[in-house]
SERO-4910 file (N, C-alpha, C, O; in steps of 0.05 Angstrom, whole numbers):
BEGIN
 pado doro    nc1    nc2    nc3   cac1   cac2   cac3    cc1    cc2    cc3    oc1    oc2    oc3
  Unk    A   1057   3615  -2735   1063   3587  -2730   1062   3572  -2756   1041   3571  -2770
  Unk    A   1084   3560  -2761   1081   3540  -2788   1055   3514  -2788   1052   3498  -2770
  Unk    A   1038   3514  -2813   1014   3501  -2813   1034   3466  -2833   1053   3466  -2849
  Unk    A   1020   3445  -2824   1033   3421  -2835   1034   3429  -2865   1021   3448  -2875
  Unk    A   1052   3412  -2880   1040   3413  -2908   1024   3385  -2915   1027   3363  -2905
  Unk    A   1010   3393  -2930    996   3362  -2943   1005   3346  -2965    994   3346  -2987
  Unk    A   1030   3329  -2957   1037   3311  -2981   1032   3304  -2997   1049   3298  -3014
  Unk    A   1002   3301  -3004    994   3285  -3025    999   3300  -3054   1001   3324  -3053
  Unk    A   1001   3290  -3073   1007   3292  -3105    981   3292  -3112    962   3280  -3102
  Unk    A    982   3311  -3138    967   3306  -3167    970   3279  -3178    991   3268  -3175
  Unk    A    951   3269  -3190    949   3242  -3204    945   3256  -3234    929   3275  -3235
  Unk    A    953   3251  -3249    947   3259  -3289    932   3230  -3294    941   3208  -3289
  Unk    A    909   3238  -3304    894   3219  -3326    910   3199  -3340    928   3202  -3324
  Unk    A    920   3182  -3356    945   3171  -3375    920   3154  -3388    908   3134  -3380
  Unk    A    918   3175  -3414    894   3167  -3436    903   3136  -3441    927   3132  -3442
  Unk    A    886   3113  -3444    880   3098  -3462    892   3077  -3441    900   3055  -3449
  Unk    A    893   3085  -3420    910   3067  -3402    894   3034  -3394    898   3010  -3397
  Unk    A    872   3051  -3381    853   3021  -3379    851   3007  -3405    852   2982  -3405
  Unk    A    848   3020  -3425    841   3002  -3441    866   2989  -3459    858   2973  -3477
  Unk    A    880   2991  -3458    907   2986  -3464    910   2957  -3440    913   2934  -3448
  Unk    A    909   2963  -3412    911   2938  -3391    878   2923  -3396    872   2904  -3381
  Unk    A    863   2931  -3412    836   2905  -3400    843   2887  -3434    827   2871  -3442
  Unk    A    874   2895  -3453    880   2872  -3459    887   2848  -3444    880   2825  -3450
  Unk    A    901   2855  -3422    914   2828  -3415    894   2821  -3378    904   2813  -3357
  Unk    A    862   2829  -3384    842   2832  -3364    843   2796  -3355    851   2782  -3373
  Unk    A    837   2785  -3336    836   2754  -3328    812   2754  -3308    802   2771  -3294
  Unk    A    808   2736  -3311    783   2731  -3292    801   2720  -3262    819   2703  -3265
  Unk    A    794   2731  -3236    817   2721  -3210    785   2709  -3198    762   2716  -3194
  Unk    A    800   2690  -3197    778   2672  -3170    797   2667  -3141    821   2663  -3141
  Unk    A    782   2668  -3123    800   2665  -3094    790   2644  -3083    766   2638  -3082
  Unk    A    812   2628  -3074    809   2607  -3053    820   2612  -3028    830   2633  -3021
  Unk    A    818   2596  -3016    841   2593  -2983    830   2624  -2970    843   2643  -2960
  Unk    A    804   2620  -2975    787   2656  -2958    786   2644  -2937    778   2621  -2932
  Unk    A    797   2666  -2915    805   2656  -2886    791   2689  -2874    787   2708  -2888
  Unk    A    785   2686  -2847    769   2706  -2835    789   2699  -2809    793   2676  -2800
  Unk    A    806   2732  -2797    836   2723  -2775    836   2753  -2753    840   2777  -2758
  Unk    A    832   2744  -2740    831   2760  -2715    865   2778  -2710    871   2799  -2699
  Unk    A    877   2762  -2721    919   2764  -2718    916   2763  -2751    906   2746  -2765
  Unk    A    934   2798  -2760    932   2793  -2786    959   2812  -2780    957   2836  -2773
  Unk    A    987   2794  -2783   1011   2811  -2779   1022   2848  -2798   1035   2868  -2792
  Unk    A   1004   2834  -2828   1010   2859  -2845    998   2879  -2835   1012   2899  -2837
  Unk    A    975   2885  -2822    962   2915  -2817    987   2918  -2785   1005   2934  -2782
  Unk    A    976   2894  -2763    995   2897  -2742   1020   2912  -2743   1024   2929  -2726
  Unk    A   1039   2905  -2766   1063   2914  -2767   1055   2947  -2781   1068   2967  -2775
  Unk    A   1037   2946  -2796   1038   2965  -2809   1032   2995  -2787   1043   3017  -2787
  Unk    A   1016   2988  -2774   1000   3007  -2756   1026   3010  -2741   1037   3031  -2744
  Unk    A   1037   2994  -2728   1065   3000  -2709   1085   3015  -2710   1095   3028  -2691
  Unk    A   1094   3015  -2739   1110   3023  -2764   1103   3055  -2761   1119   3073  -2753
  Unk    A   1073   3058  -2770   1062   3081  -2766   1071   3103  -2749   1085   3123  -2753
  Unk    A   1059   3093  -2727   1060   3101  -2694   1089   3108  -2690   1097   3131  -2685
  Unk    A   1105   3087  -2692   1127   3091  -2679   1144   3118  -2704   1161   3134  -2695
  Unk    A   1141   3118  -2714   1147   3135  -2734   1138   3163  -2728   1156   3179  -2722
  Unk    A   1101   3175  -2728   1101   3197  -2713   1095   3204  -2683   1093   3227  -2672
  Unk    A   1092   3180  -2671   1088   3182  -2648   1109   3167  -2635   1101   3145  -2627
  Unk    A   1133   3172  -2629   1151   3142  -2625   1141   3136  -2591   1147   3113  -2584
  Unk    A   1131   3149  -2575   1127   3153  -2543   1098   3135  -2541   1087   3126  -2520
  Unk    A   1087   3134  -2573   1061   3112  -2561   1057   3089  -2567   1060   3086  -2592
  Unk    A   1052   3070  -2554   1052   3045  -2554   1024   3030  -2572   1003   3032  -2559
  Unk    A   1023   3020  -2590   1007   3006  -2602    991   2987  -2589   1004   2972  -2575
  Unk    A    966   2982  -2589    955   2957  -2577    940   2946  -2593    925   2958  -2608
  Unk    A    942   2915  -2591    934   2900  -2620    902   2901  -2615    890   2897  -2594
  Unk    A    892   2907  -2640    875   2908  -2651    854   2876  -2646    865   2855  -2643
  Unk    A    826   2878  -2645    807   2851  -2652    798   2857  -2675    775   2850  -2674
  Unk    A    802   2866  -2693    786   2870  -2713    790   2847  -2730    811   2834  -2729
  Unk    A    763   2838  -2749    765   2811  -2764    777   2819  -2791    766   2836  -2805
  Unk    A    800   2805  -2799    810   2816  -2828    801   2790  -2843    800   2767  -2834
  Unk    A    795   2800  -2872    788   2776  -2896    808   2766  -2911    812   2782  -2929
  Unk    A    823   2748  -2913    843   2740  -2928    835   2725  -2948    817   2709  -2942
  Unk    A    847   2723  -2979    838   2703  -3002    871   2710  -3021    886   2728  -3028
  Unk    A    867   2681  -3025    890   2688  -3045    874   2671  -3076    854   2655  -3077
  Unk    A    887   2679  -3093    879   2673  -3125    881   2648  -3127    901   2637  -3116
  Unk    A    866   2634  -3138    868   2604  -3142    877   2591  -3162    873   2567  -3167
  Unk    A    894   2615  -3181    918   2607  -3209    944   2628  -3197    949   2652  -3193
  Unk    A    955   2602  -3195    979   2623  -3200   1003   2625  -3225   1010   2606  -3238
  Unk    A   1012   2654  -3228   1031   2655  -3253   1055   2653  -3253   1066   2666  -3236
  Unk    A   1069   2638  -3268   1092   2637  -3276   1103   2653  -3301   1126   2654  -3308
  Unk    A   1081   2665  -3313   1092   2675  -3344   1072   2695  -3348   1053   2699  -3332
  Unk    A   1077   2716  -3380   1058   2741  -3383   1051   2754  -3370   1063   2756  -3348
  Unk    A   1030   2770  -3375   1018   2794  -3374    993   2793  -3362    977   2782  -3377
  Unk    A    984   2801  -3343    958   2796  -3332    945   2822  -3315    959   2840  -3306
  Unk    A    926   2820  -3314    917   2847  -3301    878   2842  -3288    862   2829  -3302
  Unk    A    871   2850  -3268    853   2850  -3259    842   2874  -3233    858   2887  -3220
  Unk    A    815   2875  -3230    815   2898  -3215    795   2892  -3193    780   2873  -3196
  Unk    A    795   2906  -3169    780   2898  -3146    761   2922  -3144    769   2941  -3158
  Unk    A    737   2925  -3131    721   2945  -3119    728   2947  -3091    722   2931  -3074
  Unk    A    742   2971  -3086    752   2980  -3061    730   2992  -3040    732   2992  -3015
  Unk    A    710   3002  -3058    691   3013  -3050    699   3035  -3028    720   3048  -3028
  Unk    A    676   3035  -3008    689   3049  -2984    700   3029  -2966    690   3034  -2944
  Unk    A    715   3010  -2963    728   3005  -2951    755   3024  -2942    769   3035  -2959
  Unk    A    760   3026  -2915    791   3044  -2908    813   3020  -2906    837   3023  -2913
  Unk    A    804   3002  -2899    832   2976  -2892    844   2959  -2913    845   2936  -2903
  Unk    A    849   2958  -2929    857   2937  -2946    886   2931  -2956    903   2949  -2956
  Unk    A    890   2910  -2963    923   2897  -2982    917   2885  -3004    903   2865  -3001
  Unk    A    922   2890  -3025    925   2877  -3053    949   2872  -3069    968   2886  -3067
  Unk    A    948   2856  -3082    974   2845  -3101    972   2826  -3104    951   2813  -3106
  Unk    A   1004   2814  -3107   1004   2787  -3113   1029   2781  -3093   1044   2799  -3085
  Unk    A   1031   2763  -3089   1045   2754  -3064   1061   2717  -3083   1054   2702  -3101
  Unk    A   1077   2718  -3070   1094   2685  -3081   1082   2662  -3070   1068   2671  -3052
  Unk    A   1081   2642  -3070   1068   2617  -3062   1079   2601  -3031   1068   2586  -3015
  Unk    A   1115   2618  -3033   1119   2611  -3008   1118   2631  -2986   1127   2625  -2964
  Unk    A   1109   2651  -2990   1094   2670  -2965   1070   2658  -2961   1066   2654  -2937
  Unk    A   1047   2650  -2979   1028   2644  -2976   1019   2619  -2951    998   2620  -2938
  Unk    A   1040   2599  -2949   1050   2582  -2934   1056   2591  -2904   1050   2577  -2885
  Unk    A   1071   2620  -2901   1077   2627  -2873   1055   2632  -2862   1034   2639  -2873
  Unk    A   1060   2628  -2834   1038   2631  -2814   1042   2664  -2799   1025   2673  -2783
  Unk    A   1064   2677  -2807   1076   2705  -2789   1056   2729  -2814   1042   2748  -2807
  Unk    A   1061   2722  -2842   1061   2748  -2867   1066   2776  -2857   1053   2796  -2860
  Unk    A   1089   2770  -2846   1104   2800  -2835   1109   2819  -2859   1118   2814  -2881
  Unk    A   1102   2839  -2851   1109   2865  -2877   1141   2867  -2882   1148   2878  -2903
  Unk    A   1156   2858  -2868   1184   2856  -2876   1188   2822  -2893   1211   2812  -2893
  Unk    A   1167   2810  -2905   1174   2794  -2913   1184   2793  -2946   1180   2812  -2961
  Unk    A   1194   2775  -2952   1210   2779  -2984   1184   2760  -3002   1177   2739  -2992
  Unk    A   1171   2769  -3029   1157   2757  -3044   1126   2767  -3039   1105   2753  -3042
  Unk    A   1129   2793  -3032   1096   2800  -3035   1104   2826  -3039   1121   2835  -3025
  Unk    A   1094   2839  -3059   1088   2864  -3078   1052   2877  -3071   1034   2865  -3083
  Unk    A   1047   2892  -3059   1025   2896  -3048   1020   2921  -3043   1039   2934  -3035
  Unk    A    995   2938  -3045    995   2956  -3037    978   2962  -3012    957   2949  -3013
  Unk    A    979   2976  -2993    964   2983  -2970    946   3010  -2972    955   3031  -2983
  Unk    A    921   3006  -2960    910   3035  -2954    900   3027  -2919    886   3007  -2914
  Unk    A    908   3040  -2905    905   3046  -2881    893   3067  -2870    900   3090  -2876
  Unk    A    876   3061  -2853    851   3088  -2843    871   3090  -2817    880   3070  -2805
  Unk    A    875   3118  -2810    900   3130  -2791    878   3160  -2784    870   3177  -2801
  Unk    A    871   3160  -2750    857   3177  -2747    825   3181  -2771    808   3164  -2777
  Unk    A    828   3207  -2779    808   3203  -2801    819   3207  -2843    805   3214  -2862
  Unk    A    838   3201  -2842    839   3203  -2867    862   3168  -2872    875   3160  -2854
  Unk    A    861   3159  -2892    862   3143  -2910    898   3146  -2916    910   3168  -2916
  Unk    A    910   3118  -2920    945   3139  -2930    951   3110  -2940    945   3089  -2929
  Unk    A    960   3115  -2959    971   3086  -2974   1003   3083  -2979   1020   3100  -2984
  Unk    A   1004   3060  -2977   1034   3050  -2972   1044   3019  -2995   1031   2999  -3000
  Unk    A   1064   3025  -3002   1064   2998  -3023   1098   2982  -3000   1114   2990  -2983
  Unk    A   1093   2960  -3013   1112   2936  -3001   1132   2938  -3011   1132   2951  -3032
  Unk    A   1159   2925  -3000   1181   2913  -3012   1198   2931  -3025   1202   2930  -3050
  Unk    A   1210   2950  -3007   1209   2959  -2982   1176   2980  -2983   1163   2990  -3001
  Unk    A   1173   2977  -2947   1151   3001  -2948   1157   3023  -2945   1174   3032  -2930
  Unk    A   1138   3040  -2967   1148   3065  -2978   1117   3075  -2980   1099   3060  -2988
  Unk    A   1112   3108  -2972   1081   3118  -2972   1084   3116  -3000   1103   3110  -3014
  Unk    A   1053   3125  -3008   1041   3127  -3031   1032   3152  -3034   1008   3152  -3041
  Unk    A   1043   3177  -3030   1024   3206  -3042   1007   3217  -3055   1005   3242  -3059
  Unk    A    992   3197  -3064    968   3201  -3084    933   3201  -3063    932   3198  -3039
  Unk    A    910   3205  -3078    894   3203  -3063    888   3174  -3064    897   3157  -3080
  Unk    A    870   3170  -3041    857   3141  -3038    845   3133  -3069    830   3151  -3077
  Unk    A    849   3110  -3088    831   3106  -3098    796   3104  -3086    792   3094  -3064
  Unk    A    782   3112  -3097    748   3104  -3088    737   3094  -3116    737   3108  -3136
  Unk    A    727   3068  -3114    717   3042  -3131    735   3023  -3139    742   3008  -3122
  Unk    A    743   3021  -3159    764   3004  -3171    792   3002  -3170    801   3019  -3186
  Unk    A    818   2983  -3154    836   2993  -3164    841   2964  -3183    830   2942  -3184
  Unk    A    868   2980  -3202    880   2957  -3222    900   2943  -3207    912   2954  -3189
  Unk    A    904   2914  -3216    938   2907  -3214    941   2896  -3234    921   2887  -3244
  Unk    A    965   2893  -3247    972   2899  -3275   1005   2882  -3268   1022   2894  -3256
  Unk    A   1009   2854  -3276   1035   2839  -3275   1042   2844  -3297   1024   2851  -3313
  Unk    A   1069   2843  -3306   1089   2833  -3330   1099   2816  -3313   1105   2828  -3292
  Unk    A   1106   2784  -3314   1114   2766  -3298   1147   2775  -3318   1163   2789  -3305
  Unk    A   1154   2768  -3339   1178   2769  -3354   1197   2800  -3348   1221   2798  -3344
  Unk    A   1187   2820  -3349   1194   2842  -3346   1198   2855  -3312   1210   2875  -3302
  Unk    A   1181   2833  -3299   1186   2836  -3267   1175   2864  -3261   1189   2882  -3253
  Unk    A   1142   2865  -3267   1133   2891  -3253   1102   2886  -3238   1088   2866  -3242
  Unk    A   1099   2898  -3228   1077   2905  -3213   1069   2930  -3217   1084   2949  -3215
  Unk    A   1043   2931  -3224   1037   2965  -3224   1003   2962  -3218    985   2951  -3229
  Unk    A   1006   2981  -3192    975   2985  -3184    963   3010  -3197    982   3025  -3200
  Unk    A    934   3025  -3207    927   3038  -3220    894   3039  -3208    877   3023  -3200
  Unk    A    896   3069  -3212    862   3076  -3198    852   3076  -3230    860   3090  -3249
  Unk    A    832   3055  -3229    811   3052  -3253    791   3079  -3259    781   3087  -3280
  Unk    A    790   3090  -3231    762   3116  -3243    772   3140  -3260    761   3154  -3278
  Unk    A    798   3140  -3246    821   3168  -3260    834   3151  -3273    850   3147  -3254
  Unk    A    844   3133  -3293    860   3123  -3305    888   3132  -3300    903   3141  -3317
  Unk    A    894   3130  -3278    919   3136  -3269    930   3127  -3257    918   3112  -3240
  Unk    A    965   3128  -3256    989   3106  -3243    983   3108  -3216    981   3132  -3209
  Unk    A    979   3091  -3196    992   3095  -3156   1016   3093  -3160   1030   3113  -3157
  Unk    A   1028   3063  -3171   1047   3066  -3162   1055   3037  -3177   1039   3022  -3188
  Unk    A   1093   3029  -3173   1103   3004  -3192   1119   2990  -3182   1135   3004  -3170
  Unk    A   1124   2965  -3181   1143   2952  -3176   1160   2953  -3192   1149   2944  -3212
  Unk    A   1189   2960  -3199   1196   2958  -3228   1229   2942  -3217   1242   2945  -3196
  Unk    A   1237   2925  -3243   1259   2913  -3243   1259   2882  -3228   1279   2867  -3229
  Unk    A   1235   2875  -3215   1244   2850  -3196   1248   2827  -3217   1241   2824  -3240
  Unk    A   1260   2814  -3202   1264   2783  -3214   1247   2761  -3193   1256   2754  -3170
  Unk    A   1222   2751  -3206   1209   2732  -3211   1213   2709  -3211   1214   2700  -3233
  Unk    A   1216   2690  -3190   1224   2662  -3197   1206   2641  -3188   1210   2618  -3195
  Unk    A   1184   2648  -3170   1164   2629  -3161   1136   2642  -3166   1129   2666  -3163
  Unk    A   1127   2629  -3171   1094   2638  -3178   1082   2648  -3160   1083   2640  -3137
  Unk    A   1067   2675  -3171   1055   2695  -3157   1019   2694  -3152   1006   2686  -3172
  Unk    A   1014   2696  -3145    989   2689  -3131    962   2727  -3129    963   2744  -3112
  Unk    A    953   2727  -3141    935   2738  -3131    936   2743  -3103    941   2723  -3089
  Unk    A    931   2769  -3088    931   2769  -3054    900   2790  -3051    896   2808  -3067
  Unk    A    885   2785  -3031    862   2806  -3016    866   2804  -2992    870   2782  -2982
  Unk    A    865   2827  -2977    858   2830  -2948    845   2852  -2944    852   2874  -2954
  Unk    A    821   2845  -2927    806   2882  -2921    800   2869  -2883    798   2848  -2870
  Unk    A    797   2898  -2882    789   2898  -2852    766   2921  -2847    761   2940  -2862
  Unk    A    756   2916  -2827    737   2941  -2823    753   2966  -2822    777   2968  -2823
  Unk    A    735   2982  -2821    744   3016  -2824    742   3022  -2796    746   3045  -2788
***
């Protein structure tokens, strides 16, 4: 009988990387920290999921309390970079998100202006997913630190596990026209 394969990828070290990004390191402070019973990004995400390998099962929404904060500068220009402690958390979204998503009351995962990455606890292992469009992530879960790392001019996003100095994953090519915002969301495990 054929045994699954396990998707996940090798990650390579990429010497001098952190320290190369804790040039353009910023201090992120969060405002507008909201605590939401209805948090559409995991909702859709979990659905997405399901219906994908299970299409026959039906999702039921979740009570779990999710933490929302967004950055309390936002960028219009340069190079910026900062990092979160993921710790053991399984639920979380990070990035930077535009000023007019920040505003919607839906923040559907099909929405335009948020660059983000997801780790989602599914059964018992961990699987990460980045935004715009969603696309898995094949690498392992970061555990402690991840990076996010803007070029506002060059239109990139790039998230990076701080312990292994290594790429997750990039936004590359977008065009930038409204200021981007710092984004957090975690939820219980």
């Amino acid at each position: 009988m054929p045994q699954p394969v396990d998707p996940r990828l090798s990650s390579w070290p990429i010497t001098g990387l952190i320290e190369r990004l804790n040039h353009f390191l910023v201090p992120i402070f969060f405002e507008n920290e909201t605590t939401t019973c209805h948090m559409p990004l995991f909702e859709d995400l979990r659905r997405w999921l399901f219906s994908r390998d299970h299409p026959d099962v039906v999702t039921k929404a979740t009570r779990s309390k999710y933490f929302l904060a967004w950055g309390a500068q936002a960028f219009i220009c340069g190079q910026h970079y900062w990092e979160v402690d993921v710790g053991n958390c399984r639920n979380w979204a990070l990035g930077f998100c535009d000023d007019s998503w920040t505003m919607r009351n839906d923040m559907a995962l099909d929405s335009e202006g948020i660059f983000l990455l997801f780790c989602i606890k599914e059964d018992n292992q961990c699987r990460l997913f980045s935004s715009s469009p969603l696309s898995p992530q094949y690498v392992e879960r970061p555990l402690g630190h991840v990076g996010v790392f803007l070029d506002y001019e060059c239109g990139v996003v790039s998230f990076v596990n701080v312990a292994n100095c290594s790429l997750i994953c990039s936004f590359l090519s977008r065009s930038f026209c409204l200021p981007l915002r710092p984004f957090l969301c975690s939820a219980p495990s």
